[in-house]
C-alpha positions in Angstrom: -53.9 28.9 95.5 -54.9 32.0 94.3 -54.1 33.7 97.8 -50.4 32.0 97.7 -50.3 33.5 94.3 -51.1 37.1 95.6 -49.0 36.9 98.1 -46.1 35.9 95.9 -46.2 39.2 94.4 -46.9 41.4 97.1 -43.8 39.7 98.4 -42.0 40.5 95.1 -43.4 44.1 95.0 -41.7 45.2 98.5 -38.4 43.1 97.2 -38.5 45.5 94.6 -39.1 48.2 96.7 -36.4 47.6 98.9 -34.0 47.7 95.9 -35.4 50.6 94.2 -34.8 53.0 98.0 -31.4 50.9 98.2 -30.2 52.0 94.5 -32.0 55.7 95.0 -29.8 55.8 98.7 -26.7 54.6 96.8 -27.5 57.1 93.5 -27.1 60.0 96.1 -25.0 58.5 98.2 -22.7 58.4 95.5 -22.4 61.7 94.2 -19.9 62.2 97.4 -17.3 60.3 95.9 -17.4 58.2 92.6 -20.4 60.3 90.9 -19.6 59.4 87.1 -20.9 55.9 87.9 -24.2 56.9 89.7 -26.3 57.0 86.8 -26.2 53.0 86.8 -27.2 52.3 90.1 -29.7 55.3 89.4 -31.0 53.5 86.6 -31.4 50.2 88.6 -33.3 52.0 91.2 -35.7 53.8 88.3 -36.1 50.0 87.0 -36.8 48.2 90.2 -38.9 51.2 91.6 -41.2 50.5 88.0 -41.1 46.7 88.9 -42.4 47.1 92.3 -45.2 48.9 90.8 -46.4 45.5 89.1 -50.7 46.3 88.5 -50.9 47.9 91.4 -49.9 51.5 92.8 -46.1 52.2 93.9 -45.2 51.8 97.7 -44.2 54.7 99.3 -40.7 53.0 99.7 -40.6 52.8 95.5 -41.9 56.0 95.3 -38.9 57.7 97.4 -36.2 55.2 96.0 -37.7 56.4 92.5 -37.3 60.4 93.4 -34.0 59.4 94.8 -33.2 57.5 91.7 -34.0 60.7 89.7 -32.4 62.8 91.4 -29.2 61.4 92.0 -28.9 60.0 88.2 -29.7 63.8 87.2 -27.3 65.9 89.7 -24.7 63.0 88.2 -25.1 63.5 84.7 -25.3 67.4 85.4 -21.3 67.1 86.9 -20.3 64.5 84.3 -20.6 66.7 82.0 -19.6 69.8 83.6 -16.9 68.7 84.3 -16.3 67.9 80.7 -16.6 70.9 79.5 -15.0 72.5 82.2 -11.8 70.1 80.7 -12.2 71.1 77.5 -12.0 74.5 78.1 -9.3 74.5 80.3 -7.5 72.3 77.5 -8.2 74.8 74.8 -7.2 77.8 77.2 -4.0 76.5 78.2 -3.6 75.6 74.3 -3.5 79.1 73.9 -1.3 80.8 76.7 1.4 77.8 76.4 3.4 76.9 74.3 4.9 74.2 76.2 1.7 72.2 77.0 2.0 69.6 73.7 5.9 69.6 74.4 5.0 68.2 78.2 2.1 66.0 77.2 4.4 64.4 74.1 6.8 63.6 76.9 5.0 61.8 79.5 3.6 59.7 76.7 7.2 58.8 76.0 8.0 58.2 79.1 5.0 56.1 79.8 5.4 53.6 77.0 9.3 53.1 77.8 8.0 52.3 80.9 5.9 49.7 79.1 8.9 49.0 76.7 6.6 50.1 73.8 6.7 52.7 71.7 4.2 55.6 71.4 1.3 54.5 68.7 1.6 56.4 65.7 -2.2 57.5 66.8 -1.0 59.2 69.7 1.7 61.2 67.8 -0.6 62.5 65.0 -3.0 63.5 67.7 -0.5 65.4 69.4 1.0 66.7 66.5 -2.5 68.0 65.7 -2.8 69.9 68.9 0.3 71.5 68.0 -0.5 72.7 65.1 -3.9 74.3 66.5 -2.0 75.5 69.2 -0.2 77.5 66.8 -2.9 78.6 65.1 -4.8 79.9 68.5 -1.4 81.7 69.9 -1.3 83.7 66.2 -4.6 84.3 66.6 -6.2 82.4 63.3 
């Protein structure tokens, strides 16, 4: 019985550590293509590399699906939110050098709810009338 029952969770502990090298494979694997979304299957490889462990110490397959977990949740998060900033500067720098930007933007909002037969959300409009005001403010330099 108590032989069945060790088994059991050996058994369970190389499951684990199966999915934790899947998830680490797929966190890197991932940074190709759909990177925002890799910290989740990063996370699930961190967890099921920590499950393997049980009472005993990690496999060396849960040990590399749990570097590869890391490091693919970390290199993600890195260009997440480089890229965010990057946008947000861009934003605020065209703000600045055109005056046209808000005009364009208010139009293709336009256009896309009288596509929906809709019209735009009040929301939306004092949002973009905001930007055009602080994109006044930038281009006279206050």
């Amino acid at each position: 019985m108590e032989q069945e029952l060790l088994n059991d969770k050996q058994l369970s502990a190389r499951k684990f550590s199966r999915l934790a090298m899947i998830f680490g494979v797929i966190s890197l694997a991932g940074l190709i293509c759909c990177f925002p979304l890799m910290p989740i299957a990063g996370a699930l490889g961190i967890m099921f590399a920590i499950l393997s462990r049980g009472r005993e110490e990690m496999s060396k397959e849960a040990r590399q699906g749990l570097i590869y977990s890391v490091i693919g949740t970390t290199v993600s998060l890195l260009l997440t939110v480089g890229i965010m900033v990057f946008s947000v500067y861009y934003t605020l720098n065209e703000l600045k050098t055109n005056d046209k930007i808000v005009d364009e933007v208010r139009e293709q909002y336009e256009q896309m709810f009288d596509n929906a037969g809709m019209d735009v959300p009040p929301e939306i409009e004092d949002a973009l009338d905001k930007m055009e005001e602080y994109s006044k403010k930038l281009r006279e330099g206050k």
